[in-house]
MDTraj code that builds the backbone (N, CA, C; nanometers):
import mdtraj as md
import numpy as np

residues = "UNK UNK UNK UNK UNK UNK UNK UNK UNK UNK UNK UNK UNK UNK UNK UNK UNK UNK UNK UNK UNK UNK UNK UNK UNK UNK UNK UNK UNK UNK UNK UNK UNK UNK UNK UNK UNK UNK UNK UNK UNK UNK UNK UNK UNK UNK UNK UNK UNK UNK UNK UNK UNK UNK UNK UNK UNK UNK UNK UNK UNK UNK UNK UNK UNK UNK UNK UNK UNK UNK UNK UNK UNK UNK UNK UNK UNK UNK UNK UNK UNK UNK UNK UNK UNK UNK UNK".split()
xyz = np.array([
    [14.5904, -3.7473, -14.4763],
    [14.5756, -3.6914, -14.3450],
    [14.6140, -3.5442, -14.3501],
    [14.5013, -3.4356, -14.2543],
    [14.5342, -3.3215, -14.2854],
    [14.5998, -3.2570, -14.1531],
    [14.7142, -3.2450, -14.1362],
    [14.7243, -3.1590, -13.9932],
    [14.7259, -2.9855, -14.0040],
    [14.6682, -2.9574, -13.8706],
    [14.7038, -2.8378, -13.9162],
    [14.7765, -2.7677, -13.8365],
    [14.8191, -2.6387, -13.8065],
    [14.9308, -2.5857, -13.7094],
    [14.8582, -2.5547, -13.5432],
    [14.9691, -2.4587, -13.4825],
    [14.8614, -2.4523, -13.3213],
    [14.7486, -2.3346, -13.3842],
    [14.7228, -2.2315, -13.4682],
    [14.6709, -2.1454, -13.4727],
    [14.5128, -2.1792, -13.5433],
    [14.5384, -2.3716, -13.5348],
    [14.3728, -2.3730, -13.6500],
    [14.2864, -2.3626, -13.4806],
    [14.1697, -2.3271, -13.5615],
    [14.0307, -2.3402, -13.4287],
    [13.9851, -2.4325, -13.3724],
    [14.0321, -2.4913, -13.3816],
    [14.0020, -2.6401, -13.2583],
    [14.0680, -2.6646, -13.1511],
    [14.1972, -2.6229, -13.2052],
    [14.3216, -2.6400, -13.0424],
    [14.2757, -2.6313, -12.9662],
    [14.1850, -2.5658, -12.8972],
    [14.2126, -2.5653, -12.7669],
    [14.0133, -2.5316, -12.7706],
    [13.9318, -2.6869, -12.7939],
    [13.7690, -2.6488, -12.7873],
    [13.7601, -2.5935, -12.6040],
    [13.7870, -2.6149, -12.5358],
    [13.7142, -2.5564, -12.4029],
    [13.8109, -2.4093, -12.3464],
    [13.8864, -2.3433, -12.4287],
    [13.9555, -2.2414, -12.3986],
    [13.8342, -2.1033, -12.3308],
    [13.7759, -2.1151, -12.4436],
    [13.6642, -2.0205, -12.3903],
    [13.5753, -2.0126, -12.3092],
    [13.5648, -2.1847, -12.2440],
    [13.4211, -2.2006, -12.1548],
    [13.4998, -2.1995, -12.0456],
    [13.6710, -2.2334, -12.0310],
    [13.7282, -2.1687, -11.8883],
    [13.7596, -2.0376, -11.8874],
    [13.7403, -1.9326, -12.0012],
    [13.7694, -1.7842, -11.9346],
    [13.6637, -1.7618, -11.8732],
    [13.5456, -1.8121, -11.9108],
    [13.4296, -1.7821, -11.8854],
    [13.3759, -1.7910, -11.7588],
    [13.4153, -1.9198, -11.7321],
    [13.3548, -1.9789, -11.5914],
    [13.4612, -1.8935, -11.4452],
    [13.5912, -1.8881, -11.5502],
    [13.7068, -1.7918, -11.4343],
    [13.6334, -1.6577, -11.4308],
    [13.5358, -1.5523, -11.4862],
    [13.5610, -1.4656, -11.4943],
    [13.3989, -1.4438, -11.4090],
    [13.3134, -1.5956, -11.4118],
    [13.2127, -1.5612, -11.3431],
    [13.2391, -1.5854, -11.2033],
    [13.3649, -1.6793, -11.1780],
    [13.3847, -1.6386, -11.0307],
    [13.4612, -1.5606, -10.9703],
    [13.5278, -1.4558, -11.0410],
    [13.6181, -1.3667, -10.9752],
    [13.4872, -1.2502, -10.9656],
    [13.3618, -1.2889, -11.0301],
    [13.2123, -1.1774, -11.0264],
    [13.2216, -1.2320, -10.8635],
    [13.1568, -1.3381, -10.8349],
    [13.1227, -1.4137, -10.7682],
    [13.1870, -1.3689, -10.6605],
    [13.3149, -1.4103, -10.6532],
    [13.3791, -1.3883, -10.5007],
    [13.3868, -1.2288, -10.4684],
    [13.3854, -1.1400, -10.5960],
    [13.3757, -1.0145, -10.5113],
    [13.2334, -0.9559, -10.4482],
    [13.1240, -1.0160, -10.4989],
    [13.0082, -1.0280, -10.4796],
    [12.9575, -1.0139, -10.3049],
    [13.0129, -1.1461, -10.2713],
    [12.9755, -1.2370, -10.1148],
    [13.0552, -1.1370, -10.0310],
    [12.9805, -1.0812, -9.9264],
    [13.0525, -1.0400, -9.8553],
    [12.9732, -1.0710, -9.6990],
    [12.9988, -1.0480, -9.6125],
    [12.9700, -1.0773, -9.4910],
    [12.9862, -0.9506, -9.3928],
    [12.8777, -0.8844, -9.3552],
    [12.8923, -0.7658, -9.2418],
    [12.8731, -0.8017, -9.1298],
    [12.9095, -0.7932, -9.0267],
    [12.8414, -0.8057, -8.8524],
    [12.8515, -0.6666, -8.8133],
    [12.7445, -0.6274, -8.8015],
    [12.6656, -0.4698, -8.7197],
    [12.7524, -0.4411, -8.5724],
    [12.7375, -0.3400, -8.5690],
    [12.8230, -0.3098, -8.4444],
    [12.7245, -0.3699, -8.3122],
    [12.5830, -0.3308, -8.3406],
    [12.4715, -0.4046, -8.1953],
    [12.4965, -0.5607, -8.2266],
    [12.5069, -0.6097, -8.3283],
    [12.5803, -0.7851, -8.3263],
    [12.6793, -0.7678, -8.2416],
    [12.7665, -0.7505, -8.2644],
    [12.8913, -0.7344, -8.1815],
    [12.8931, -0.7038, -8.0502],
    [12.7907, -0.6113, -8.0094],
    [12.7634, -0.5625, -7.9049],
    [12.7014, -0.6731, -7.7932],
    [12.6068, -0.7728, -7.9061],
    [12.5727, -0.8809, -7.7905],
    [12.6280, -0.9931, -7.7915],
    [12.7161, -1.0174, -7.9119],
    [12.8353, -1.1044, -7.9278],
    [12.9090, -1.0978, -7.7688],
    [12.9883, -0.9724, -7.7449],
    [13.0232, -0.9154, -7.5772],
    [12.9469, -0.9458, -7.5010],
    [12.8319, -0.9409, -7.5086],
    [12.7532, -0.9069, -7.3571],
    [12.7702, -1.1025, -7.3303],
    [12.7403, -1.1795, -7.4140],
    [12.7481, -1.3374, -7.4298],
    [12.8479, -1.3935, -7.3443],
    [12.9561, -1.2991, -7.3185],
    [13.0556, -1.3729, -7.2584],
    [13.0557, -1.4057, -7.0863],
    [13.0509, -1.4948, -7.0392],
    [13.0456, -1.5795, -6.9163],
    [13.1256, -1.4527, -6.8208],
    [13.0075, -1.4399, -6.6735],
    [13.0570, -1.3283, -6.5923],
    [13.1895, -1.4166, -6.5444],
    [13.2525, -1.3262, -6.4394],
    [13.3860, -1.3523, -6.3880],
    [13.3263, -1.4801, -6.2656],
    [13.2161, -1.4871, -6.1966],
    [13.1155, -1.6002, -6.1106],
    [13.1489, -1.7331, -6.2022],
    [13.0865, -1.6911, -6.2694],
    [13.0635, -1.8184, -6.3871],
    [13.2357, -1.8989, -6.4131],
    [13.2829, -1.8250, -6.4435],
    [13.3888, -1.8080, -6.4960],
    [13.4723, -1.9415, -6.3587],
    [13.4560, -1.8653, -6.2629],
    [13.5590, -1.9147, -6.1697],
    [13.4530, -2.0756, -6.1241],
    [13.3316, -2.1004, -6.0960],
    [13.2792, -2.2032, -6.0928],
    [13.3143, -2.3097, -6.1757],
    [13.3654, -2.2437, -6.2926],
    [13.3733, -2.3588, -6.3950],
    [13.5308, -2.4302, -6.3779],
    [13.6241, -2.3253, -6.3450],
    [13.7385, -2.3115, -6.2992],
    [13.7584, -2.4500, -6.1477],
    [13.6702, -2.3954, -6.1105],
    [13.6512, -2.4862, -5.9767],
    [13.6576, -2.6321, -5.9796],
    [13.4944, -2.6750, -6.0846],
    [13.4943, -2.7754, -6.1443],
    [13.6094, -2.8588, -6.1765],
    [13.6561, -2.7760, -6.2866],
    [13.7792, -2.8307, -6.3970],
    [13.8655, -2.8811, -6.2389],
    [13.9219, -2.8216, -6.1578],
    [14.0347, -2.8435, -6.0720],
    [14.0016, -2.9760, -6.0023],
    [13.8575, -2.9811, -5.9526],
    [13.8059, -3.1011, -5.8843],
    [13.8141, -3.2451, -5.9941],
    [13.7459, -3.1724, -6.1008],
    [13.7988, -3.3293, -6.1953],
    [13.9295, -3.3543, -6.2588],
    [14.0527, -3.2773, -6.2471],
    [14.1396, -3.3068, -6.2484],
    [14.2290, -3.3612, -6.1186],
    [14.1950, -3.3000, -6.0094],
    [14.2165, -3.3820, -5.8942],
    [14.1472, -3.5289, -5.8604],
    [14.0679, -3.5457, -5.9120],
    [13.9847, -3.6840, -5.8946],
    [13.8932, -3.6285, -5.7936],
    [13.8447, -3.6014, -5.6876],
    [13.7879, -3.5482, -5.6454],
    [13.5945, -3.4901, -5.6294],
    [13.6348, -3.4694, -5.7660],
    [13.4390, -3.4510, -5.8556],
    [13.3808, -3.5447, -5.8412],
    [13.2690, -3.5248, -5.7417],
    [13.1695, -3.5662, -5.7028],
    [13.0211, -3.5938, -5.7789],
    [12.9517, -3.6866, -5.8334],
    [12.8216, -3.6157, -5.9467],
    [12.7269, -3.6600, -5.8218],
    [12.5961, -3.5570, -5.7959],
    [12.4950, -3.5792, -5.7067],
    [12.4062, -3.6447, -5.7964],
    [12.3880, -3.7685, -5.8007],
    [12.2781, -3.8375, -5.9306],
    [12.1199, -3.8335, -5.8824],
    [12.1286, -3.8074, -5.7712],
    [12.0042, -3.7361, -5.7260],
    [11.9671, -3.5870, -5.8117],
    [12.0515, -3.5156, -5.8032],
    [12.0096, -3.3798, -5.7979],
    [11.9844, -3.3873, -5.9932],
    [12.0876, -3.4490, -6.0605],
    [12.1292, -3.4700, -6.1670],
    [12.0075, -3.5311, -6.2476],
    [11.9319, -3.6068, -6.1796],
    [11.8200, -3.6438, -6.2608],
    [11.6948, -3.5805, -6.2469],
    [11.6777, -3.5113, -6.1228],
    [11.5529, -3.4075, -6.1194],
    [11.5839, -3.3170, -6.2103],
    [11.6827, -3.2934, -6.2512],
    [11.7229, -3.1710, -6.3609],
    [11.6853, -3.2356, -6.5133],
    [11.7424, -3.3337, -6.4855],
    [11.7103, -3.3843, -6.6493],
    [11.5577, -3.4063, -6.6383],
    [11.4702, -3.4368, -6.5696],
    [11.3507, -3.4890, -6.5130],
    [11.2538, -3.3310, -6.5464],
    [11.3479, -3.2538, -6.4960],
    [11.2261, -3.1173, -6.5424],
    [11.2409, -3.0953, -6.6471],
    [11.3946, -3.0798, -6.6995],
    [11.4278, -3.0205, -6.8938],
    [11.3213, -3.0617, -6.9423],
    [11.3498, -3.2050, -6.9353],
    [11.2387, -3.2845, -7.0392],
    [11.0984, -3.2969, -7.0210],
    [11.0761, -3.2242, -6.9136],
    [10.9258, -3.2810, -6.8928],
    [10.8355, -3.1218, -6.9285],
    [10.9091, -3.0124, -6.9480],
    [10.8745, -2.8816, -7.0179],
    [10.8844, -2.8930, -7.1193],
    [10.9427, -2.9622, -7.2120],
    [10.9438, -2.9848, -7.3395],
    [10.7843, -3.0332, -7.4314],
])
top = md.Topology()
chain = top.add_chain()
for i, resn in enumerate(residues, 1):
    res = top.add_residue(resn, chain, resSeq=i)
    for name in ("N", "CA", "C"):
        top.add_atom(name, md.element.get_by_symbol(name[0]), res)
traj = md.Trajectory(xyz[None], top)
């Protein structure tokens, strides 16, 4: 039987295929980057719900936490009744 010390070439067979694979993703991650444009941003802002909106919804929330909220299942299905029927 032949042993040999840590310095023969076999120790360590996948030493090289992990510098390798480490060194293609430190390529990698500096690579990817992600910009958003200032006019993105700009309508990112404009997206946000007026102060109307805002307080209706407000309204809502208070009525269904009071118990209170009412659903008109009339009104509720002519709505679903048009969505779908433009489709």
């Amino acid at each position: 039987m032949k042993i040999h010390g840590p310095n023969h070439s076999n120790f360590n067979l996948y030493k090289k295929q992990l510098q390798s694979q480490a060194e293609q993703k430190k390529e990698i991650d500096q690579q990817d980057r992600l910009e958003i444009s200032n006019r993105a941003k700009q309508l990112q802002e404009n997206n946000q719900p007026s102060t109307k909106r805002k307080a209706y919804v407000q309204d809502i929330k208070k009525q269904i936490e009071s118990g209170k909220y009412q659903v008109n299942h009339e009104v509720l299905a002519k709505k679903m009744f048009d969505f779908w029927s433009k489709q």
